[in-house]
N, CA, C and O of each residue as an XYZ file, in Angstrom:
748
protein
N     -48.821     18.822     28.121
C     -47.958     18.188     29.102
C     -46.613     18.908     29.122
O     -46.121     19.291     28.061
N     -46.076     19.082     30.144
C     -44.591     19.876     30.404
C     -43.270     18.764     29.695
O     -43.015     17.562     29.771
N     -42.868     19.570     29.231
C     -42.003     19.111     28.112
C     -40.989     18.101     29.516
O     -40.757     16.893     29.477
N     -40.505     19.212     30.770
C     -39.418     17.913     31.684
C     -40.344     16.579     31.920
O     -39.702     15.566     31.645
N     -42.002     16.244     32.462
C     -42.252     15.346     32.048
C     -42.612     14.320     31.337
O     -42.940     13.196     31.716
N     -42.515     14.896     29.947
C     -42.716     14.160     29.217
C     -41.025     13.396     28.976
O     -40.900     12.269     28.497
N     -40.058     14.103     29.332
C     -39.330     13.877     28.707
C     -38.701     12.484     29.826
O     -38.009     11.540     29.444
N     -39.168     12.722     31.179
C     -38.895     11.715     32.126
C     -39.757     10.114     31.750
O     -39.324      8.978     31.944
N     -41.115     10.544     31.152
C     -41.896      9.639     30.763
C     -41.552      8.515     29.960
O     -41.699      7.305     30.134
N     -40.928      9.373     28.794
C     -40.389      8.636     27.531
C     -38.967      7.903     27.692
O     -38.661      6.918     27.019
N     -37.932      8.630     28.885
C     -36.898      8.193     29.195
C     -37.394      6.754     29.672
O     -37.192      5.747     28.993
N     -38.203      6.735     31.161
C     -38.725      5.358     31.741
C     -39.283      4.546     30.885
O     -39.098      3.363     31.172
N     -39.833      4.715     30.040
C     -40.774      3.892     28.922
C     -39.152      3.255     28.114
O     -38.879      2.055     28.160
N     -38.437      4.047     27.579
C     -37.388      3.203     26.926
C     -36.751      2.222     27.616
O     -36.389      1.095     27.279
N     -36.643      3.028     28.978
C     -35.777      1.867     29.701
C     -36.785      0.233     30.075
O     -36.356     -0.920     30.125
N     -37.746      0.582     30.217
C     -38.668     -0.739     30.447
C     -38.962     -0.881     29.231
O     -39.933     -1.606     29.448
N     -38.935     -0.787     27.967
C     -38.921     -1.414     27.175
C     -37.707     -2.286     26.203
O     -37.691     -2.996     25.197
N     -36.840     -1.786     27.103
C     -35.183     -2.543     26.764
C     -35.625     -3.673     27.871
O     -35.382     -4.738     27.304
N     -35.945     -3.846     28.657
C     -36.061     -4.700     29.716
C     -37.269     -6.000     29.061
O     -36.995     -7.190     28.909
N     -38.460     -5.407     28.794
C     -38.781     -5.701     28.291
C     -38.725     -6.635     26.892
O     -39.392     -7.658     26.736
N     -37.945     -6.165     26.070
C     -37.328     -6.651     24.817
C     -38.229     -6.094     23.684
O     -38.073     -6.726     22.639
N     -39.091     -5.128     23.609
C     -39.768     -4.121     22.814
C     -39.127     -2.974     22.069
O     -37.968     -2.568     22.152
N     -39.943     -2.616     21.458
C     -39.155     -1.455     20.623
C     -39.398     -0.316     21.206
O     -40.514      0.025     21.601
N     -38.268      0.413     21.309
C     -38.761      1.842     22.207
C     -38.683      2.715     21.895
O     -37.983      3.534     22.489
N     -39.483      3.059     20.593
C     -40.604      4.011     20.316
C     -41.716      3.981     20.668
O     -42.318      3.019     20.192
N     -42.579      4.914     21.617
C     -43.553      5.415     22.268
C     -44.838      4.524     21.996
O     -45.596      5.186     21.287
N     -45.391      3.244     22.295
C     -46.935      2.885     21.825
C     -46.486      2.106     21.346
O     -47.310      1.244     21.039
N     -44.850      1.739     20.877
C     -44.605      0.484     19.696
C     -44.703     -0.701     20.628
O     -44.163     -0.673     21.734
N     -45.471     -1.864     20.139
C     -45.186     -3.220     20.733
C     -44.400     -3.897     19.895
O     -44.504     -5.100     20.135
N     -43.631     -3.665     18.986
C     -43.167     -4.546     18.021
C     -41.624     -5.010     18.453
O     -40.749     -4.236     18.841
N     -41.469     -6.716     18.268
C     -40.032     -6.669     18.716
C     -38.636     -6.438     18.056
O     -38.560     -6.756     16.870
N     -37.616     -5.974     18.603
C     -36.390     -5.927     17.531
C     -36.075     -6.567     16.734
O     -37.040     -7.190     16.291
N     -35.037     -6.824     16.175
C     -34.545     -7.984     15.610
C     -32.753     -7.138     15.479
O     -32.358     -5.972     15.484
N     -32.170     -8.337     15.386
C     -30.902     -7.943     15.344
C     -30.266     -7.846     16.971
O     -29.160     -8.332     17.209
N     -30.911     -7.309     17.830
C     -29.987     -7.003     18.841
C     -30.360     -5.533     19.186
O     -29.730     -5.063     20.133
N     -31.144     -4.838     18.670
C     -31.454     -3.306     18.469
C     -32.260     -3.050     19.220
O     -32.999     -3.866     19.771
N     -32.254     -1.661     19.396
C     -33.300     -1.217     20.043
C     -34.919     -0.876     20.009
O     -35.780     -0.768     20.882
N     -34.902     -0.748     18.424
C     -35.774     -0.354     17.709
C     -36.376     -1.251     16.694
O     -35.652     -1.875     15.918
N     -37.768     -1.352     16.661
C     -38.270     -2.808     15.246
C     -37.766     -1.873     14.198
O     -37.395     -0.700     14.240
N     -37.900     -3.027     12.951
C     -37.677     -3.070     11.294
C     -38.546     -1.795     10.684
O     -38.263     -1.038      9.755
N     -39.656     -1.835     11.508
C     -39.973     -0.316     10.827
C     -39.682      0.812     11.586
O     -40.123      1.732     10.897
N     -39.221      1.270     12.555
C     -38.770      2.246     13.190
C     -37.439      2.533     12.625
O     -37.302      3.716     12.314
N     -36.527      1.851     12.430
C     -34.856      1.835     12.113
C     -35.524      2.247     10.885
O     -35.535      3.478     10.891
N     -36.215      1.693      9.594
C     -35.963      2.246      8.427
C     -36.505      3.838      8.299
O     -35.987      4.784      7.705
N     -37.699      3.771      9.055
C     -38.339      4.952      8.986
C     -37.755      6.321      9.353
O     -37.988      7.409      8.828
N     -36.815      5.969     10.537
C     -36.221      7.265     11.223
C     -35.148      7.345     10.604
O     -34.658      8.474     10.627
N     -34.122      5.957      9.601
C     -32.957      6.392      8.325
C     -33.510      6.719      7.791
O     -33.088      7.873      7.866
N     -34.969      6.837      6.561
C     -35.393      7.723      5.861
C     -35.609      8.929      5.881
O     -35.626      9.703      4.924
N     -35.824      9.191      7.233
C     -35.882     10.853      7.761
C     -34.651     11.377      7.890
O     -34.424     12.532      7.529
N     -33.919     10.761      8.306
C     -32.429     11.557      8.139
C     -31.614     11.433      7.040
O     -30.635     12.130      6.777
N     -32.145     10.342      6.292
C     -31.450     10.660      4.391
C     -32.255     11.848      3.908
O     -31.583     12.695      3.319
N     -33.441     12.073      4.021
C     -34.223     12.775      3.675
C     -33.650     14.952      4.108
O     -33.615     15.998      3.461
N     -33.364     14.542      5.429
C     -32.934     15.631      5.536
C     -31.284     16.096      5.290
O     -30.802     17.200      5.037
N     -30.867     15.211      5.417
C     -29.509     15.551      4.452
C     -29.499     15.864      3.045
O     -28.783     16.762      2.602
N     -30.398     15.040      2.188
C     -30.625     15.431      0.986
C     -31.100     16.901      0.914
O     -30.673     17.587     -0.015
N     -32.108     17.543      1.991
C     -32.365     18.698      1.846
C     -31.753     19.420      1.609
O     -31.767     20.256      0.705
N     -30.867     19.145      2.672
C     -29.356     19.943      3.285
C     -28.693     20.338      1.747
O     -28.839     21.447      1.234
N     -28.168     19.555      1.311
C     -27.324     19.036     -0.082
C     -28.166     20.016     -0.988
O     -27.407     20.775     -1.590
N     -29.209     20.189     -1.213
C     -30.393     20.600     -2.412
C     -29.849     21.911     -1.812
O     -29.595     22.750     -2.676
N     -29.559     22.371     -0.276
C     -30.108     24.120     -0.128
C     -28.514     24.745     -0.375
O     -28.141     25.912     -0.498
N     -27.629     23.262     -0.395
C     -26.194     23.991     -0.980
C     -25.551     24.307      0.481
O     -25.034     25.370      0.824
N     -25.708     23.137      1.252
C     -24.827     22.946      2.693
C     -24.470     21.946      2.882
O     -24.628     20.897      2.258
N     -23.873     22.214      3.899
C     -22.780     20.318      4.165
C     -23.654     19.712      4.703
O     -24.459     20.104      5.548
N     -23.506     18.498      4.125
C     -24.690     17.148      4.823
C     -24.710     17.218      6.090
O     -25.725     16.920      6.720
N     -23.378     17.702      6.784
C     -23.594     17.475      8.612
C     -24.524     18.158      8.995
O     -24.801     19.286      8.587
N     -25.020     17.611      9.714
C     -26.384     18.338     10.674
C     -25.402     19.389     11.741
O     -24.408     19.162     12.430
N     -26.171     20.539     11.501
C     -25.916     22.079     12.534
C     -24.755     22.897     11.671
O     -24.479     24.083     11.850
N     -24.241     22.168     10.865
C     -22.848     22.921     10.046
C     -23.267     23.816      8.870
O     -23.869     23.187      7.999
N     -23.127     24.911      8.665
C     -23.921     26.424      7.811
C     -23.068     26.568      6.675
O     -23.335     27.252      5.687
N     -21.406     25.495      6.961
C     -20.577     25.964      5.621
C     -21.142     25.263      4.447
O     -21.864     24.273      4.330
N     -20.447     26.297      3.399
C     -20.943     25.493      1.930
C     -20.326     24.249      1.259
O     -19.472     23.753      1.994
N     -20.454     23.730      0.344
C     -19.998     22.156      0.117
C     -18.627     22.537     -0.161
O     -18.507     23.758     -0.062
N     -17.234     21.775     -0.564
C     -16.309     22.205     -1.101
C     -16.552     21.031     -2.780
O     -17.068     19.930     -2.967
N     -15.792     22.140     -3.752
C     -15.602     21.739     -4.681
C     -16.952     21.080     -5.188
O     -17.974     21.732     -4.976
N     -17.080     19.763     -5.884
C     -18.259     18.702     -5.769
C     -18.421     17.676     -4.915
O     -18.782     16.512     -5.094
N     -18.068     18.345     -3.860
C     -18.464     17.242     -2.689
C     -19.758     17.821     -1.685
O     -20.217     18.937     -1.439
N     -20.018     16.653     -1.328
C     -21.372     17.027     -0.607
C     -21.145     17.783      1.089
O     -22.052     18.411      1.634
N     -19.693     17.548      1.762
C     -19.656     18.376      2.801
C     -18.678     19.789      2.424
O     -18.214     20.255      1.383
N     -18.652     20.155      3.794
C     -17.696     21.457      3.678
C     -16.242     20.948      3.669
O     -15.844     19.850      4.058
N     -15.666     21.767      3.249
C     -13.882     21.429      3.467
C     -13.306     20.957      4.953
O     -12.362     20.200      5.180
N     -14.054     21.548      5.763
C     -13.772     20.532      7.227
C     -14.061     19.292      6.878
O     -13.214     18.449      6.581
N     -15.501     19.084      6.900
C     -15.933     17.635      7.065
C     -15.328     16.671      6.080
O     -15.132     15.494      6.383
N     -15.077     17.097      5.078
C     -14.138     16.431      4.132
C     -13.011     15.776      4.196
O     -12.681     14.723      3.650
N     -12.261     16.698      5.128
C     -10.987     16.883      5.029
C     -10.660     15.557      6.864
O      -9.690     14.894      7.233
N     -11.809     15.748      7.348
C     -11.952     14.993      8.740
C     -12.762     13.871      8.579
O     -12.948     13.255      9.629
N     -13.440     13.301      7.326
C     -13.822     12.244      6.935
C     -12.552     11.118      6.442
O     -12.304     10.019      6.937
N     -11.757     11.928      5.113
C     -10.803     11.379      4.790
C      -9.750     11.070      5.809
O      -9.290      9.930      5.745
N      -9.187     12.023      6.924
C      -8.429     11.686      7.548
C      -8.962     10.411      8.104
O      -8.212      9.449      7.935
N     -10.259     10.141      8.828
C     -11.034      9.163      9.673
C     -10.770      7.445      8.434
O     -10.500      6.318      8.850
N     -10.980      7.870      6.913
C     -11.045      6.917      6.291
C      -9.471      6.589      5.807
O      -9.452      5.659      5.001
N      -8.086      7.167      6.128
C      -6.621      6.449      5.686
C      -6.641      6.156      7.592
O      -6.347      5.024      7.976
N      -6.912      6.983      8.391
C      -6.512      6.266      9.682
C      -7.246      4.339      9.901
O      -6.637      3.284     10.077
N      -8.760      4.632      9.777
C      -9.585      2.963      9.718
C      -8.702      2.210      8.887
O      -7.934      1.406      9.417
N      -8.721      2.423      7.248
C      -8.246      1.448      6.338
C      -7.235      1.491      6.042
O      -7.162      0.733      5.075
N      -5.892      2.079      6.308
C      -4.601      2.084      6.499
C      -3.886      2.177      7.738
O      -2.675      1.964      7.788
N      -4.404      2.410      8.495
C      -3.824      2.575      9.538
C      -2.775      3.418      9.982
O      -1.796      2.953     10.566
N      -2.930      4.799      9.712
C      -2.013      5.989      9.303
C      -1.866      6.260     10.978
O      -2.649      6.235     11.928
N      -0.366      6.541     10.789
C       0.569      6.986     12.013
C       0.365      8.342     11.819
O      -0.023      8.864     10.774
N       0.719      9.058     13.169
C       0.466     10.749     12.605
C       1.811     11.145     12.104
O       1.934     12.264     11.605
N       2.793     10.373     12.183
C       3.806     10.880     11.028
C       3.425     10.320      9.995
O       4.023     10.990      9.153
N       2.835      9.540      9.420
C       1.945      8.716      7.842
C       1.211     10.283      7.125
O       1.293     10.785      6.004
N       0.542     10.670      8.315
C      -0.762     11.689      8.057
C       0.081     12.980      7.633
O      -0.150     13.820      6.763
N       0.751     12.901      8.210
C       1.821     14.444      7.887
C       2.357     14.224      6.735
O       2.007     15.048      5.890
N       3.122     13.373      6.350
C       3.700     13.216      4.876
C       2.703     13.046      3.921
O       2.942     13.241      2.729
N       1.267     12.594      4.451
C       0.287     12.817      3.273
C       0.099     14.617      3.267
O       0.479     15.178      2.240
N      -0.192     15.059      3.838
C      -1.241     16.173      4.107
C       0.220     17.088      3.157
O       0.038     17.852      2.210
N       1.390     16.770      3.669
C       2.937     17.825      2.763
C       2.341     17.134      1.281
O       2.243     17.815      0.260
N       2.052     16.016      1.327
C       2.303     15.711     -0.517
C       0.994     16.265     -1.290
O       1.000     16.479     -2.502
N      -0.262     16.498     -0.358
C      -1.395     16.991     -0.548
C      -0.855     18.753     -1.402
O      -1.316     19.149     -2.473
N      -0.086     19.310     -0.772
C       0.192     20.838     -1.134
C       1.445     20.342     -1.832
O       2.142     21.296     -2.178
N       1.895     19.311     -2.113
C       2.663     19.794     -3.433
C       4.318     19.708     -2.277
O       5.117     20.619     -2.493
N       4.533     19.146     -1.678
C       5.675     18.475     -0.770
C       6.298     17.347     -1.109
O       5.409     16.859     -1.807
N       7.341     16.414     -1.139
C       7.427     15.578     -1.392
C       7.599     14.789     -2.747
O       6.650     15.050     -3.486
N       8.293     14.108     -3.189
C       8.368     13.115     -4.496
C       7.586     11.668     -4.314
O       7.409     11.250     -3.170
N       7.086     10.850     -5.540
C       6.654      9.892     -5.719
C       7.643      8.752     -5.528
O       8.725      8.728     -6.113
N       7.281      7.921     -4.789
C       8.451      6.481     -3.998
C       8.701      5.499     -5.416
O       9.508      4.576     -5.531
N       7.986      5.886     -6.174
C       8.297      4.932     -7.371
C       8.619      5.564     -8.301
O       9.252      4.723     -8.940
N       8.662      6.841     -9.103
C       8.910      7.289    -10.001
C      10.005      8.350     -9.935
O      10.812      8.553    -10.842
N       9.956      9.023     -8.744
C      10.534     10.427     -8.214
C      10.597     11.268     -8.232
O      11.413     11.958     -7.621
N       9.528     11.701     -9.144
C       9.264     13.081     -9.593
C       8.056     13.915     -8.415
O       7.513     13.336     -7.474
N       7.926     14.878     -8.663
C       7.501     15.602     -7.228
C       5.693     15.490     -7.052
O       5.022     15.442     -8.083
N       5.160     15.461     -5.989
C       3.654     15.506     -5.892
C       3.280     16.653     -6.368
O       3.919     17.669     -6.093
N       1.838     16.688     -7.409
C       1.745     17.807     -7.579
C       0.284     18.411     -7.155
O      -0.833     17.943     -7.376
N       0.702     19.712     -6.413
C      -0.389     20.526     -5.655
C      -1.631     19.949     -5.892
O      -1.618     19.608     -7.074
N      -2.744     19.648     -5.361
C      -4.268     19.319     -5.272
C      -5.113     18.651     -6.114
O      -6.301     18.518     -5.819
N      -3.272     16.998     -6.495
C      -3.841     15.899     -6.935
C      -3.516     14.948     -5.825
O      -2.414     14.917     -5.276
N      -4.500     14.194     -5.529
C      -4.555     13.521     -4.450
C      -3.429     12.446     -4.261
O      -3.240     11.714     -5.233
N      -2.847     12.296     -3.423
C      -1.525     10.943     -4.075
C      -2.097      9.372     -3.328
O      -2.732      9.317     -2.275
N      -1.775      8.431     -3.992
C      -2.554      7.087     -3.540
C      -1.629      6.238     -2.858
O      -0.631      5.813     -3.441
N      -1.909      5.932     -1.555
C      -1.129      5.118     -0.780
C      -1.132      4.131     -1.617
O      -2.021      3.883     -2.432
N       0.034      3.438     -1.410
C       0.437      1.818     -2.426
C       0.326      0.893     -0.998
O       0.424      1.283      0.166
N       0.136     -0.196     -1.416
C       0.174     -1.709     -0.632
C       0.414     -2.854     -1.107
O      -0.077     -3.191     -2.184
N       1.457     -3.914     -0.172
C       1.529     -4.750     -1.187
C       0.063     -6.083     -0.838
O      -0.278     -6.783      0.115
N      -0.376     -5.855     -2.137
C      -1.664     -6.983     -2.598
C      -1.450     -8.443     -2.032
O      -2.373     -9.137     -1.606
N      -0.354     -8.762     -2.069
C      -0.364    -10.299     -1.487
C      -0.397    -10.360     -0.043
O      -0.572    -11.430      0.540
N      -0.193     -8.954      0.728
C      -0.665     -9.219      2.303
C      -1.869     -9.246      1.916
O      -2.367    -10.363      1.777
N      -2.777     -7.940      1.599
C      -3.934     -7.970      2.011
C      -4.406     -7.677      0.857
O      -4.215     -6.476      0.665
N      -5.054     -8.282     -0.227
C      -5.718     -8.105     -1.379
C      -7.057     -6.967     -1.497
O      -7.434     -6.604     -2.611
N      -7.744     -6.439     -0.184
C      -8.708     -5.753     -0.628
C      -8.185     -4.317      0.105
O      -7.150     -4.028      0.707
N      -9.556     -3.468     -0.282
C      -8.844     -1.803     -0.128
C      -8.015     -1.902      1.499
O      -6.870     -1.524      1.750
N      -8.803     -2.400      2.247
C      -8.794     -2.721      3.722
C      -7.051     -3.102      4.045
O      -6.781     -4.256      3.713
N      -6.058     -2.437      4.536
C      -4.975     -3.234      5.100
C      -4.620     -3.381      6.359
O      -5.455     -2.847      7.089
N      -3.367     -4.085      7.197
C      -3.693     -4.625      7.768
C      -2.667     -3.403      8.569
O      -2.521     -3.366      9.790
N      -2.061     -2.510      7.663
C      -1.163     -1.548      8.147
C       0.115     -1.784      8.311
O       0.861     -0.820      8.486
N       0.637     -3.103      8.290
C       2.235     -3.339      8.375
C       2.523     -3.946      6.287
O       3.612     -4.459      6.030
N       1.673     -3.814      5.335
C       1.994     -3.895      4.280
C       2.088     -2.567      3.272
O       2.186     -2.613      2.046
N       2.051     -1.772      3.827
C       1.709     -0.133      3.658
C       3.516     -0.134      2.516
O       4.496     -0.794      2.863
N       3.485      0.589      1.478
C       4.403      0.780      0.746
C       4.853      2.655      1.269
O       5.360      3.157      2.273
N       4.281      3.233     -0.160
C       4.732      4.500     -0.450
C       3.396      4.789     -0.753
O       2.358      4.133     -0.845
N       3.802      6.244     -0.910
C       2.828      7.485     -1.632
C       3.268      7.741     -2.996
O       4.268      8.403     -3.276
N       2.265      7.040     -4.065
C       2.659      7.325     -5.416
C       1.877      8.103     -5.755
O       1.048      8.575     -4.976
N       1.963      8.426     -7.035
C       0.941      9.593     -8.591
C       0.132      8.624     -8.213
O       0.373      7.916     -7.235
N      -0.890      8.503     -8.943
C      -1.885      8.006     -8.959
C      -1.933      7.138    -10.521
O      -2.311      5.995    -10.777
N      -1.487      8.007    -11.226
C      -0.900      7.082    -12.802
C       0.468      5.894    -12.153
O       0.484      4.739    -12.579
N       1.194      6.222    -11.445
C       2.115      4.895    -11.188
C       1.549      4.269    -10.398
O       1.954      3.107    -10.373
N       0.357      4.600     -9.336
C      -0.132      3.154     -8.793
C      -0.871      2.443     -9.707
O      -0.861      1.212     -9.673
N      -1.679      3.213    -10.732
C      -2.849      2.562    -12.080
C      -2.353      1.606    -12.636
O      -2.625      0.407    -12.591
N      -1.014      2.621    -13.595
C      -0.249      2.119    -14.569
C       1.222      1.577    -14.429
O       1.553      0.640    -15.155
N       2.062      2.076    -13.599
C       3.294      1.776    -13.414
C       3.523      0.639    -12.812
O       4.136     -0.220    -13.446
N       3.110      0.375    -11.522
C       3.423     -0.722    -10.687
C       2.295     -1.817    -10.908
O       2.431     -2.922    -10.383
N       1.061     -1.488    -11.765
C       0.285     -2.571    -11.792
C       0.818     -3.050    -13.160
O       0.419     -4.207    -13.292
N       1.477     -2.711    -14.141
C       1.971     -3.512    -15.316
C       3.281     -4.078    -14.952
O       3.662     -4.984    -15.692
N       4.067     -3.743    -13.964
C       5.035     -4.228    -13.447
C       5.048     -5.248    -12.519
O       6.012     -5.946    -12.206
N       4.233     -5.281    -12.215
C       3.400     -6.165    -10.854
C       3.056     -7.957    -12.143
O       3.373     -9.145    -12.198
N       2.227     -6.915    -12.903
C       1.616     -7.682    -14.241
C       2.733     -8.764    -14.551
O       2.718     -9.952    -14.230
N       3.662     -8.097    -15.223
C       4.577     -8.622    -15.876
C       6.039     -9.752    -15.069
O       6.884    -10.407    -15.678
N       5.882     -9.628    -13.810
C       6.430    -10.495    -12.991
C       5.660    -11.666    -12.495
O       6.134    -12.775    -12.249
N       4.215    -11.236    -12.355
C       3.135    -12.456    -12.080
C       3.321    -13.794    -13.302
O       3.474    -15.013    -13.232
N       3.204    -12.763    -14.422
C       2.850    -13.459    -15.944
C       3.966    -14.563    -16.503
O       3.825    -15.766    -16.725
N       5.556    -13.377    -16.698
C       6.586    -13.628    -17.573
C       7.654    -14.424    -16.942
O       8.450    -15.280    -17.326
N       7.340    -13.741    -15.668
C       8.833    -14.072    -14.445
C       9.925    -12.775    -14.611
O      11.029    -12.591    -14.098
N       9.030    -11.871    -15.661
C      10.513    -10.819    -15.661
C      10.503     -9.852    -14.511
O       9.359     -9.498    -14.225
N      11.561     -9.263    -13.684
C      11.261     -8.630    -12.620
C      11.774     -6.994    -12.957
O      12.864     -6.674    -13.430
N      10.715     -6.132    -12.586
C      11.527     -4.900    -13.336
C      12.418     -4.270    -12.402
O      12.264     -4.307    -11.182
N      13.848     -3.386    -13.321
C      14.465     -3.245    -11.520
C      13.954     -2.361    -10.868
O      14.051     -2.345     -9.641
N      13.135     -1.206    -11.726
C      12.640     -0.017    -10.763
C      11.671     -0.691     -9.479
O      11.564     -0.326     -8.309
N      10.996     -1.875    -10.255
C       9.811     -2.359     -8.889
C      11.301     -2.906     -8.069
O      11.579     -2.412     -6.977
N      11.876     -3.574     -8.473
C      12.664     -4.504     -7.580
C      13.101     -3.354     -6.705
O      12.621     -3.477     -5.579
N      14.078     -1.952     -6.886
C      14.517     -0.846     -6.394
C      13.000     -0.002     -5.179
O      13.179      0.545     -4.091
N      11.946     -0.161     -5.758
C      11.321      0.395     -5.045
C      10.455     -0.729     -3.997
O       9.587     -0.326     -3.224
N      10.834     -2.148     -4.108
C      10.059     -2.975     -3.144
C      10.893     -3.013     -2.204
O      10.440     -3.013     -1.059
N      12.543     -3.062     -2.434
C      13.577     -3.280     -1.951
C      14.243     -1.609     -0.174
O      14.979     -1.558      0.812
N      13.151     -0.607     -1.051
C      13.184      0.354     -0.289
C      12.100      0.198      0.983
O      12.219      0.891      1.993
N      11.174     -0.656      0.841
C       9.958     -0.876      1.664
C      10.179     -2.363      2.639
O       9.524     -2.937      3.509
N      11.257     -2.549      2.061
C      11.194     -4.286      2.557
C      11.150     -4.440      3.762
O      12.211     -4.002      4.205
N      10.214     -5.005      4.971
C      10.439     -5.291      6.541
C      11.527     -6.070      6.923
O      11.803     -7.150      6.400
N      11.973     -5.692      7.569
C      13.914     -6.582      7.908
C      13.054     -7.484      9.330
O      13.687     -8.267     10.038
């Protein structure tokens, strides 16, 4: 059969089978669930094929993205693009990064910039950890107007969480937190 009609065939068949309320894979009578297009065994079957071939991908020592030939960076499973355009995708969703936010990360990334709580300088191609304050939004997820600073990664661990600690606990307030909440405060 000629590949343009088959390909008109299978187009009409999906569409009457959305109409329908069937699954539209080719011969399937089975119905969705969820709202989808596809039954419970089609969705898992065709994610197994594409975990499957990413894993390949990964095994032959390429970036998981499908069509991309670069090699992984470092121990990560994509290339330094996809990496580098994942992470941006994941502080823009769960922080809500301004592209002036993104710029002062990407300077503290190369070693730009000092730590908002300690003051000593970022250093080259250790990652620095956005701070937030926990009583807006307690999980990784914020809401973007509780957004602090860019600390070390030892003063978000250790510094501000024993300081944090010790005002919850004692009532004592330390002044560096007090000095550095006092720099973030919304007027």
């Amino acid at each position: 059969m000629n590949k343009l009609l088959l390909a008109k065939r299978n187009r009409r068949y999906r569409l009457e089978s959305i109409k329908k309320g069937i699954c539209v894979v080719y011969g399937c009578k089975n119905v969705p669930t969820d709202g989808k297009r596809r039954c419970k065994y089609h969705r898992t079957r065709l994610n197994t094929q594409e975990r499957v071939a990413r894993m390949n991908r990964i095994a032959e020592g390429k970036c998981r993205v499908a069509k991309c030939e670069n090699t992984p960076h470092a121990n990560q499973k994509t290339c330094y693009f996809h990496f580098t355009q994942f992470a941006r995708y994941y502080r823009k969703r769960f922080y809500g990064y301004t592209e002036a936010q993104e710029q002062r990360y990407q300077d503290a990334l190369i070693g730009k910039g000092t730590c908002d709580f300690c003051g000593f300088p970022f250093i080259e191609g250790r990652t620095p950890h956005q701070d937030h304050d926990h009583a807006c939004c307690p999980d990784s997820k914020t809401c973007g107007n509780c957004l602090r600073g860019l600390v070390h990664s030892e003063c978000n661990r250790c510094a501000l969480v024993y300081a944090e600690w010790l005002e919850a606990t004692f009532g004592v307030l330390d002044p560096k937190l007090a000095a550095y909440r006092a720099k973030f405060q919304k007027t």
